[in-house]
C-alpha positions as CSV (number, residue, x, y, z in Angstrom):
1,X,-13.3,3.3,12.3
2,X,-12.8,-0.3,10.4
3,X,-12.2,-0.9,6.8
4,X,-15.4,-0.6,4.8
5,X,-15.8,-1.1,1.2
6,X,-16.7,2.4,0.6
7,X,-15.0,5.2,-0.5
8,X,-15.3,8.1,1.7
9,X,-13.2,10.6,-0.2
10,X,-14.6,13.3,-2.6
11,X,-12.4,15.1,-5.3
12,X,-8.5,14.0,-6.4
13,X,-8.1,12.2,-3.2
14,X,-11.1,10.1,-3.7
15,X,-9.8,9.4,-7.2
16,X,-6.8,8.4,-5.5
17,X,-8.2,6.2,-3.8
18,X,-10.3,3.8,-5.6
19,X,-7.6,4.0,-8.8
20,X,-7.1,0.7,-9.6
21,X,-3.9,-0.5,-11.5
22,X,-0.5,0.7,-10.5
23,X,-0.3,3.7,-8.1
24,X,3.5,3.4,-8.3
25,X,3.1,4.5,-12.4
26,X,0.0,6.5,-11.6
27,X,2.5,8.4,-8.9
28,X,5.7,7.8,-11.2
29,X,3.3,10.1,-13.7
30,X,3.3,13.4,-11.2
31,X,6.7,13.7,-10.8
32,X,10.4,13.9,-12.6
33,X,11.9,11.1,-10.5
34,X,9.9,8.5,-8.6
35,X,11.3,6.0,-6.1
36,X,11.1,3.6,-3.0
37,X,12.4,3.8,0.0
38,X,12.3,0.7,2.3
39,X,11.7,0.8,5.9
40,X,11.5,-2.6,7.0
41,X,11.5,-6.3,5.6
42,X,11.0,-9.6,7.0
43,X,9.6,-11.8,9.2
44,X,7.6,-10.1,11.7
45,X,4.2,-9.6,13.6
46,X,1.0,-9.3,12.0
47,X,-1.7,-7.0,13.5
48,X,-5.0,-9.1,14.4
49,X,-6.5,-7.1,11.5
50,X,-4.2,-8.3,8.9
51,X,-3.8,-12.0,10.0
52,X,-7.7,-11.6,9.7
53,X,-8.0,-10.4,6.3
54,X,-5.2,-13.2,5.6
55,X,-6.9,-15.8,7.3
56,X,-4.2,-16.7,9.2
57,X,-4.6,-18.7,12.6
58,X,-2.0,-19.4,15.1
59,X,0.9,-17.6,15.9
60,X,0.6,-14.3,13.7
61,X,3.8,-14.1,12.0
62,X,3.9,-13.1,8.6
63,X,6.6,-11.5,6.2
64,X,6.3,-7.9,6.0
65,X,7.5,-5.3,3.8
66,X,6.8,-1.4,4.9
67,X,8.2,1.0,2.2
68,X,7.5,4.9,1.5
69,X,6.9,6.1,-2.0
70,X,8.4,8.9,-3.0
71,X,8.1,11.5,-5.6
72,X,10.8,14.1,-6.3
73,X,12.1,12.9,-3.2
74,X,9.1,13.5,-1.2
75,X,7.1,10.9,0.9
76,X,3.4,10.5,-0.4
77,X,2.5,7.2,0.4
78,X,3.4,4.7,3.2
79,X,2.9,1.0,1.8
80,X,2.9,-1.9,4.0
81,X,2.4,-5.5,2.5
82,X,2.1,-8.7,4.3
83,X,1.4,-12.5,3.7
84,X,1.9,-15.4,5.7
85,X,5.6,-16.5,6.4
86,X,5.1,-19.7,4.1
87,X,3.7,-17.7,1.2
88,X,7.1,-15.5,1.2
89,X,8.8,-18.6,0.0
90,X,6.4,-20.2,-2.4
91,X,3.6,-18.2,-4.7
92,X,5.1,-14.4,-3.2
93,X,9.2,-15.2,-3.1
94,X,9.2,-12.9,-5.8
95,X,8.4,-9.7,-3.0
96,X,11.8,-10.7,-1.0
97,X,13.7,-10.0,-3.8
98,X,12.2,-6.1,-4.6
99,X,15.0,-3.9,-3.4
100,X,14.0,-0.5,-4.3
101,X,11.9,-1.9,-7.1
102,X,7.7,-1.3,-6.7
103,X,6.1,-4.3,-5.5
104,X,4.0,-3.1,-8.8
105,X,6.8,-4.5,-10.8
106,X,5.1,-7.9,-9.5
107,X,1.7,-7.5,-9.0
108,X,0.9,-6.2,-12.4
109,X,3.2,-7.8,-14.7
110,X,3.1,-11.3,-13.7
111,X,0.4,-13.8,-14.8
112,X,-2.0,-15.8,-12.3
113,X,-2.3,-12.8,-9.8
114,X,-6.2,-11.5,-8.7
115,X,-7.1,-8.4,-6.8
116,X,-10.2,-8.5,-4.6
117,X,-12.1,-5.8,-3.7
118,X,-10.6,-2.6,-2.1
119,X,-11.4,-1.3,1.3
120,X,-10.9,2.1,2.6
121,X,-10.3,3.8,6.1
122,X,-9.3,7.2,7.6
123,X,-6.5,7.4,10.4
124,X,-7.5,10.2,12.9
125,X,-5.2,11.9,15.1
126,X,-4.8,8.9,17.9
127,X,-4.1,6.2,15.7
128,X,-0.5,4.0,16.4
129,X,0.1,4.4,12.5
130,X,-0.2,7.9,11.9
131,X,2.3,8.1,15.3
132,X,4.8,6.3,13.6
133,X,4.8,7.8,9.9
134,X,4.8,11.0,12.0
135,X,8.2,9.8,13.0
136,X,9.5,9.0,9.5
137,X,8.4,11.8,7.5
138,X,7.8,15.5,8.3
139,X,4.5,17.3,7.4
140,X,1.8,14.2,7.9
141,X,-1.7,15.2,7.7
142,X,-3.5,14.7,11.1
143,X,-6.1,12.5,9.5
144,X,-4.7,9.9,6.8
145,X,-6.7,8.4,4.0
146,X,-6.0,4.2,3.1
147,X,-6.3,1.9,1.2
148,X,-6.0,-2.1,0.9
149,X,-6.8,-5.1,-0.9
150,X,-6.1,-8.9,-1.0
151,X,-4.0,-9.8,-4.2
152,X,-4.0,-13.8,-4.7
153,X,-1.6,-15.9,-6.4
154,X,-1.7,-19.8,-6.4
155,X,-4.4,-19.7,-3.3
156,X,-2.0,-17.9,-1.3
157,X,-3.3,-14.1,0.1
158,X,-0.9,-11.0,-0.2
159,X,-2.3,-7.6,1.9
160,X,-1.4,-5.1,0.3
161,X,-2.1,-1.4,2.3
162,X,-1.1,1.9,1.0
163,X,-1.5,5.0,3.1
164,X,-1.8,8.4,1.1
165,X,0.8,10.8,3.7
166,X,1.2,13.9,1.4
167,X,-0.9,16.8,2.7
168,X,-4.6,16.4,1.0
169,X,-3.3,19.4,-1.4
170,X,-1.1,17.4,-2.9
171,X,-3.7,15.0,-4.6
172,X,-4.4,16.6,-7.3
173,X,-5.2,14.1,-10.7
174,X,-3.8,15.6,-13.3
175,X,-3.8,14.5,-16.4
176,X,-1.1,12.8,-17.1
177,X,-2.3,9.9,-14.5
178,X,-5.7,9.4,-16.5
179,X,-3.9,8.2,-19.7
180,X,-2.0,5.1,-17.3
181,X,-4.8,2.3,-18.7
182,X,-5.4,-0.2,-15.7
């Protein structure tokens, strides 16, 4: 299955899903403690897909950040957000320097930043990135739900893909997340 623009979820998950605004403070709102773990940061490879939805030509090198969000010290989503090496030191310079922070810190506080569409797709079993959150976190549904969507800043494209890992259970919306305004 490819990314489509529609939402095949039902119930909390599918809520989940096409929330827009910060799911870092729309997560933050479940839980006592919320936090980020980073995996990986730097320059690395892009997948075809992503230097697609980038439009990047060439050599496929981008600047990557992979991070796991965590809430009460459990993984529920896996994040991974890419542009093009060059944008990682002019309009998106501000994503080297995140720490532990959530990339939301950026894309919702800051002036001159878009978001395009979203676009959804399920993971099944045989997928290469359900294999490797399986090897980073304990638990992971068989079949994962995603998310992405192009943020834009000065003409330059961030990816932005979020991967809800948490057993489907564990989306529940409760109320606290439906007073977070967008």
């Amino acid at each position: 299955m490819r990314w489509t623009p529609y939402n095949f979820a039902q119930g909390g998950m599918g809520r989940w899903l096409q929330a827009t605004g910060s799911l870092s403070a729309r997560l933050a709102a479940t839980g006592k403690v919320f936090s980020v773990q980073v995996l990986r940061q730097g320059r690395m490879p892009l997948t075809e897909d992503e230097a697609q939805a980038l439009g990047v030509a060439g050599p496929r090198l981008g600047y990557v950040r992979e991070v796991l969000l965590k809430v009460d010290g459990v993984s529920v989503v896996f994040a991974r957000s890419v542009t093009a090496h060059a944008h990682s030191l002019g309009a998106w310079r501000s994503v080297r320097g995140l720490g532990t922070r959530p990339l939301a810190n950026v894309l919702f506080t800051r002036s001159g930043i878009t978001r395009q569409a979203m676009q959804y797709r399920q993971f099944g079993p045989h997928s290469a990135l359900l294999r490797q959150v399986q090897q980073l976190c304990a638990g992971v549904p068989r079949g994962l739900s995603a998310r992405r969507s192009v943020f834009m800043r000065q003409c330059a494209p961030l990816l932005v893909m979020e991967v809800f890992i948490a057993p489907q259970a564990a989306w529940r919306w409760p109320a606290a997340v439906w007073q977070i305004t967008d």
